[in-house]
N, C-alpha and C positions, 0 to 999 in steps of 0.2 A: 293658675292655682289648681283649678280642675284637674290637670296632667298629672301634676303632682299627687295629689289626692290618690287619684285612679294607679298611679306607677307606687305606693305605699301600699294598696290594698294588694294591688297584687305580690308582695313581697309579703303578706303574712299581716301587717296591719291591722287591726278593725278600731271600730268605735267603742273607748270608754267612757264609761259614765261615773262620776264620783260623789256621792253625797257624805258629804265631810263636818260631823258634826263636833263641837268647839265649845271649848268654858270662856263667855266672856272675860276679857281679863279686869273690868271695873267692878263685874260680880261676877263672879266665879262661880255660885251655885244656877247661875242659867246658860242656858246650852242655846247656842245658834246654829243653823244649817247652812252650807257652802256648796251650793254645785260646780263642778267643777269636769268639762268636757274637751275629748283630744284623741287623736290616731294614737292607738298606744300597741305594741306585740305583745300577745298573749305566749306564753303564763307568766312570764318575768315581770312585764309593765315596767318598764324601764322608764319613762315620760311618768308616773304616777308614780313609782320612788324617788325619783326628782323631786319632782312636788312638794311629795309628804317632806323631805329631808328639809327644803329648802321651807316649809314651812314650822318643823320643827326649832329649825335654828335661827328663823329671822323672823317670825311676829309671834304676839304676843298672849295670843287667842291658846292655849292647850290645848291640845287633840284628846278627843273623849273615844269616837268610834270614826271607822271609816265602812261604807258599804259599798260596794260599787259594781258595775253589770258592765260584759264587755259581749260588741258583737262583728264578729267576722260579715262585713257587707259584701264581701267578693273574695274568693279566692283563685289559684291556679286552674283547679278542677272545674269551675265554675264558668270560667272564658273562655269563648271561642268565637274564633273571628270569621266572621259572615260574609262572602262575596256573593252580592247576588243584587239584581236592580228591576226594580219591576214598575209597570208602566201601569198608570192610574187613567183612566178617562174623566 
């Protein structure tokens, strides 16, 4: 899973973050928080309009706001590959 991980970040990848706040649907005038986290590509967030859609059309909770923070952990510019081995006493 690690591989994976690491071969997404370097394609553009990072970490978002979603706090997904919702009208009960038993009472509607109180508002619940949802976090909701995943490798997602910036600026589209393709994996976070999934989400939203699939949570628009299948439960029951209405979407009031979403806030969310994305953060590139690695990119292209950022790796490079080290050969070198050194000897510790």
């Amino acid at each position: 899973m690690a591989c994976s991980q690491l071969s997404a970040q370097m394609r553009g990848y990072g970490l978002t973050t979603a706090e997904i706040l919702y009208h009960l649907p038993d009472h509607p005038g109180l508002l619940q928080t949802f976090l909701w986290q995943t490798w997602d590509l910036a600026p589209r967030f393709p994996e976070l309009r999934r989400f939203l859609d699939f949570w628009s059309k299948e439960l029951d909770g209405s979407l009031h706001s979403v806030r969310f923070a994305h953060k590139g952990v690695i990119g292209p510019a950022r790796w490079r590959h080290v050969d070198v081995s050194m000897l510790l006493n």
